[in-house]
C-alpha positions in Angstrom: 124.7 110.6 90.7 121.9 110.9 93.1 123.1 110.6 96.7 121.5 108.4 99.3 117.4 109.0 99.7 115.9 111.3 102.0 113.8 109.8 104.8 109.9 112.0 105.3 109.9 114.3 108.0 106.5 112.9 109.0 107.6 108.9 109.3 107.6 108.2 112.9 106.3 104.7 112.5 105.5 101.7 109.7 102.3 102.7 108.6 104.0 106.1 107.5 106.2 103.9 105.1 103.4 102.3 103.9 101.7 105.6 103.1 105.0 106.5 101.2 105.5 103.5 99.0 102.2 103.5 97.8 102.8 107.3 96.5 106.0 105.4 94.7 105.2 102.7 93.5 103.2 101.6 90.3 99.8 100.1 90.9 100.6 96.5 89.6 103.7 96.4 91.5 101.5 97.4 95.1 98.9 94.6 94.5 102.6 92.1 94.4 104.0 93.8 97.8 100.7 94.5 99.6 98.4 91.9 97.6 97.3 89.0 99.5 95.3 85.9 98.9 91.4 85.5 97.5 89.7 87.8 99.4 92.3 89.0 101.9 90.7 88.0 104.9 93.6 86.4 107.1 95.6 89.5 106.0 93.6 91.5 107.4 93.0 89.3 110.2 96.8 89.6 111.2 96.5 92.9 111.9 93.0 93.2 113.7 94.3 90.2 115.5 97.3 91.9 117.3 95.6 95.3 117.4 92.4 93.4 119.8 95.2 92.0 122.3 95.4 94.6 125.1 98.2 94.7 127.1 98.7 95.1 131.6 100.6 98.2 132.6 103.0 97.7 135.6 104.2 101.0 137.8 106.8 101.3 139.6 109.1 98.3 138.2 112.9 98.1 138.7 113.9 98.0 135.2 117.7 98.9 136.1 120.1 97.4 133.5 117.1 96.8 131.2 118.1 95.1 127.7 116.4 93.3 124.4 118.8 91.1 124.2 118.2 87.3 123.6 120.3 83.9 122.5 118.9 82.0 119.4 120.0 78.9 117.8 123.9 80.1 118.8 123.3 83.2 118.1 123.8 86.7 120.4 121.2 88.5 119.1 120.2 92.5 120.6 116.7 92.4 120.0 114.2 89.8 118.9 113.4 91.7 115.1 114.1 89.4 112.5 114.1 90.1 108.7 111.7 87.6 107.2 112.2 86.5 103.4 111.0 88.5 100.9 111.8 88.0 97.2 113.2 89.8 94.6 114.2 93.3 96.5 115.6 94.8 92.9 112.1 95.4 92.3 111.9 98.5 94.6 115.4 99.3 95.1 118.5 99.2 92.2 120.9 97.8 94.8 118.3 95.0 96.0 119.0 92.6 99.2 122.6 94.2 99.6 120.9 97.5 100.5 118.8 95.6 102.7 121.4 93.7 104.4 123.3 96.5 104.9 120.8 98.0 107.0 120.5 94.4 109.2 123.7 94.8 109.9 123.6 98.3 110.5 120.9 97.4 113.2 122.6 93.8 114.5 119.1 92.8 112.7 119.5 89.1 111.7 117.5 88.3 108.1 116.4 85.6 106.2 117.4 85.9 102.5 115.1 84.4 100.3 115.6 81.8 97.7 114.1 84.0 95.2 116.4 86.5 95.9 116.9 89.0 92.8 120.8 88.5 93.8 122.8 86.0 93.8 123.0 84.6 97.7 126.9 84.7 97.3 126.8 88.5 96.5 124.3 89.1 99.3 126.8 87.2 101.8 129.2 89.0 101.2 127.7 92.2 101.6 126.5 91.6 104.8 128.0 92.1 108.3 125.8 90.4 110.3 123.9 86.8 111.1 122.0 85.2 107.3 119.9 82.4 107.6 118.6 81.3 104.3 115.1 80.6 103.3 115.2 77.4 101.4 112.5 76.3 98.7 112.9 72.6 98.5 112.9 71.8 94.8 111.1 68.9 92.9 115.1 67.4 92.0 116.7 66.9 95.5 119.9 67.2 93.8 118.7 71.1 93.3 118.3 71.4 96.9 121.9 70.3 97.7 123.4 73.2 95.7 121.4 75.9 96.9 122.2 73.9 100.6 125.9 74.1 99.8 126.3 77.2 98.3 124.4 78.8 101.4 126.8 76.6 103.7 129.7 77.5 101.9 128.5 81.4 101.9 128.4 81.3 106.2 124.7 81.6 106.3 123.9 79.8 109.7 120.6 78.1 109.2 118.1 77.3 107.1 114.4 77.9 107.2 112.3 76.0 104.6 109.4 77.4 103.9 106.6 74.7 103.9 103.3 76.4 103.9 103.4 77.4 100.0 103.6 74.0 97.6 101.9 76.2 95.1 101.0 79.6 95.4 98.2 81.3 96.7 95.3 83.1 94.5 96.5 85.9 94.0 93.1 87.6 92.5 95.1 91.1 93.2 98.0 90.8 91.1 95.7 89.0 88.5 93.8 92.3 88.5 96.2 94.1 87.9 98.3 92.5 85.7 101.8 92.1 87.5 104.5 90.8 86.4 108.2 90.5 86.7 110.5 92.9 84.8 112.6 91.2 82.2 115.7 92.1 84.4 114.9 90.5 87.9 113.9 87.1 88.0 114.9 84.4 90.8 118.6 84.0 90.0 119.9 81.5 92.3 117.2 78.7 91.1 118.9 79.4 87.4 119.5 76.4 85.8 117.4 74.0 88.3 114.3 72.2 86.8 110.8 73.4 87.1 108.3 70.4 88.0 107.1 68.3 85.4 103.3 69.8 84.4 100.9 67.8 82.0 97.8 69.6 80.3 94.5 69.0 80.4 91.7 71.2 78.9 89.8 72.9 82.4 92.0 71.6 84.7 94.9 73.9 86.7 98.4 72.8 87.1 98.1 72.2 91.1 97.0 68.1 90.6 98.3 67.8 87.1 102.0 68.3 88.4 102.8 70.6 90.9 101.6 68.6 94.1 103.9 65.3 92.5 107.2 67.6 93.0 105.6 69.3 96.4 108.2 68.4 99.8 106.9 65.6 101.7 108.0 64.9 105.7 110.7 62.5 104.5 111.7 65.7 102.7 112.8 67.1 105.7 113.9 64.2 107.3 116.7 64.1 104.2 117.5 67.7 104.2 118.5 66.9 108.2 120.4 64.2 107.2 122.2 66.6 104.7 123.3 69.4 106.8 124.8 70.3 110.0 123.3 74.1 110.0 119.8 74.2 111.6 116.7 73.6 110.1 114.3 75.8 110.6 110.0 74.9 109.2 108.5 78.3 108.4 104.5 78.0 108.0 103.5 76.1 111.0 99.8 77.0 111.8 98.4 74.1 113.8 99.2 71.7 116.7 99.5 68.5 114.8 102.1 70.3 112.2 104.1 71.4 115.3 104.3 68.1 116.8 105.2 66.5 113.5 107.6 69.1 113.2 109.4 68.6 116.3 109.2 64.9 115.9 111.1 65.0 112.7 113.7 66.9 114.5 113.2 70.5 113.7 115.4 73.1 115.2 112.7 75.8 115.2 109.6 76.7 113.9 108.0 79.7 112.5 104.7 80.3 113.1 103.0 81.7 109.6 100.3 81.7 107.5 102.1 83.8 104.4 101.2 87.0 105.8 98.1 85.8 104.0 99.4 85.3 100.4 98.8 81.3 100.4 95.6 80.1 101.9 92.7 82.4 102.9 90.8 82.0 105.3 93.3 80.5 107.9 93.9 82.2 111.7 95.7 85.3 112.5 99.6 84.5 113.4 98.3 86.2 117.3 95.5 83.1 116.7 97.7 80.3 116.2 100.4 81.1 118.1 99.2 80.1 121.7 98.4 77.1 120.0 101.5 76.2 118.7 103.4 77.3 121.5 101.5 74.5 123.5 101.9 71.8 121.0 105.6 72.5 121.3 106.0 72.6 125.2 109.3 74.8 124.9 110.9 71.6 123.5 112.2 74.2 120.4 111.9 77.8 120.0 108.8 79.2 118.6 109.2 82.1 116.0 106.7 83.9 114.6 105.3 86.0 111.1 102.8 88.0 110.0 100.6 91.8 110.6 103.3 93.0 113.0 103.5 96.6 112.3 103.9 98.6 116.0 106.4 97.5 118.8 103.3 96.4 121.3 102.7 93.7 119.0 106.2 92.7 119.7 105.8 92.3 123.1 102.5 90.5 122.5 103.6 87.8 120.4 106.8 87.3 123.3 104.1 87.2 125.6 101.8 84.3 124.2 105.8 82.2 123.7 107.4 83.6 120.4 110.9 84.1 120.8 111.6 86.1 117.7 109.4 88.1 115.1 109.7 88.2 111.7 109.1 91.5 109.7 108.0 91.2 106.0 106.2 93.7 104.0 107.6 96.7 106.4 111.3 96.6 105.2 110.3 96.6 101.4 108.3 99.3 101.9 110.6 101.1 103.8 113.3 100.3 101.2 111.6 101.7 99.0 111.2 104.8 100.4 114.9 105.6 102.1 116.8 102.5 100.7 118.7 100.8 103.6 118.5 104.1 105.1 115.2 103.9 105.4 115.4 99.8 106.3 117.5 100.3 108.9 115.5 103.3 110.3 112.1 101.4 110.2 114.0 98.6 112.7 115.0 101.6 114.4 111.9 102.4 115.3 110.3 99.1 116.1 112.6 98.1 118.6 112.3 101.5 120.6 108.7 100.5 120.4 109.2 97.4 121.8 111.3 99.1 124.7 108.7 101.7 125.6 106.1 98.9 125.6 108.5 96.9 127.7 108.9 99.7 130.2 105.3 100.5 130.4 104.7 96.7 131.2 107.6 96.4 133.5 109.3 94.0 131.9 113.1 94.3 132.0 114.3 92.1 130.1 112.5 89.6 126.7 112.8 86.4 129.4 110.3 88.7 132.1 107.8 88.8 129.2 104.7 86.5 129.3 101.1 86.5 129.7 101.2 89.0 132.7 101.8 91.7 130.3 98.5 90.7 128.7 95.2 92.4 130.3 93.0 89.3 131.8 90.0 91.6 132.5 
């Protein structure tokens, strides 16, 4: 049996696990992980738009006692990195999200596991020893929605975060290209047995007005799943003012600012874009979370600085998971939250609370 993988010599930071993975894994399998919507163009705007942020040095600071630590949603959390949802982790790793959440809890990393999980969410529960939230697709039966909210209750994962910025999926020209698709061992298992919406056929036409948008949530969606459950609910795709307002209206615990790391509708802002704009919708009524292009500990501390109170990592820990395993997960956090504490010190900030737009150059 082969032991545990070896971690490169030469990775020293996320783009190095990037490099790696795509020497590992097969072509159509890259343009799923890596692939983004149409044209890619507010993929790559994620990252140009955290790179262009410059940041304030500070001298001198008392940074004495000097921790990442924050509180979120009644959680004691060491650093603000966050584990977003990514599906079906069997794809680059045999051991899938339980190799993954071994190396959250290896980290005190909290993660979001994803409704299309290759694992059962039980399984991945129990595996863990940290913090799970649960990333809920609301299905087109609400009676669906209350067993996967149950079972996640009943499994101690302590919120949930629907994701409501992908009623239908992106176009995914990359994967079309090249011809992905899932193995006939890895599918989404914890939707099994929970019906797909009701599509009708008509020659020329697509599926997205023929069916798919009937069964799409709905605010009084939301307003129901509140009703349902005591955990909090957390809206993950929030890219505009009047979305955040609604949001917070409705009586969202939290929002995650996201735009799919690009996979759902090109063209749209960078996360560093719509962030600000968010943040000011919300007026610190609820915390402010945010997704997408963060791949160095600066752009950490430049999302905290324009309000986020937590980032979410995605593509990163499958690419680092499939180059080390959780090894290699847990190493990749590893290094993104020294990051952020070498940015932190450079800025003078000595804790996440002394971080705002100070830290970012005004000249």
């Amino acid at each position: 049996m082969a032991g545990p993988a070896q971690i490169p010599a030469d990775v020293v930071a996320l783009c190095d696990y990037e490099r790696h993975a795509a020497e590992r894994i097969p072509a159509p399998l890259r343009a799923y992980i890596d692939g983004a919507g149409a044209d890619g163009l507010t993929a790559d705007a994620n990252l140009a738009a955290w790179q262009a942020i410059r940041l304030q040095g500070r001298v001198l600071a008392d940074l004495r006692g000097a921790d990442t630590g924050l509180h979120l949603l009644g959680l004691d959390l060491p650093h603000p990195l966050i584990l977003a949802p990514v599906a079906f982790h069997r794809l680059v790793h045999p051991e899938g999200e339980t190799a993954t959440v071994l190396a959250a809890g290896a980290t005190g990393s909290l993660i979001v596991v994803s409704t299309q999980a290759s694992l059962p969410l039980e399984q991945i529960a129990t595996a863990a020893h940290g913090p799970l939230w649960f990333q809920l697709y609301m299905q087109p039966r609400r009676e669906d929605t209350l067993r996967l909210v149950r079972r996640a209750e009943d499994a101690g994962y302590r919120a949930l975060v629907v994701t409501v910025d992908a009623p239908v999926n992106g176009l995914r020209n990359m994967e079309q290209r090249a011809g992905f698709r899932l193995p006939e061992d890895i599918r989404a298992v914890n939707l099994d047995g929970m019906a797909a919406p009701e599509i009708r056929s008509e020659p020329g036409r697509s599926a997205v007005f023929l069916g798919l948008m009937d069964a799409a949530p709905r605010w009084e969606d939301i307003a129901w799943l509140k009703m349902q459950t005591e955990l909090p609910v957390i809206l993950k795709g929030i890219s505009g003012a009047n979305d955040a307002i609604g949001a917070v209206d409705i009586g969202a615990d939290a929002l995650i600012v996201s735009n799919h790391g690009g996979r759902a509708l090109d063209g749209l802002p960078a996360t560093a874009e719509m962030l600000p704009v968010v943040v000011g919708a919300v007026s610190g009524r609820i915390p402010v979370l945010c997704d997408g292009g963060v791949r160095r500990g600066t752009d950490v501390l430049k999302a905290l600085a324009l309000g986020a109170s937590a980032v979410l990592i995605g593509r990163p820990q499958i690419h680092a998971l499939a180059v080390g395993g959780p090894r290699g997960v847990a190493h990749m956090l590893t290094i993104l939250r020294a990051e952020l504490e070498v940015a932190m010190a450079l800025t003078g900030c000595r804790d996440l609370a002394g971080i705002d737009e100070a830290v970012l150059w005004q000249g």
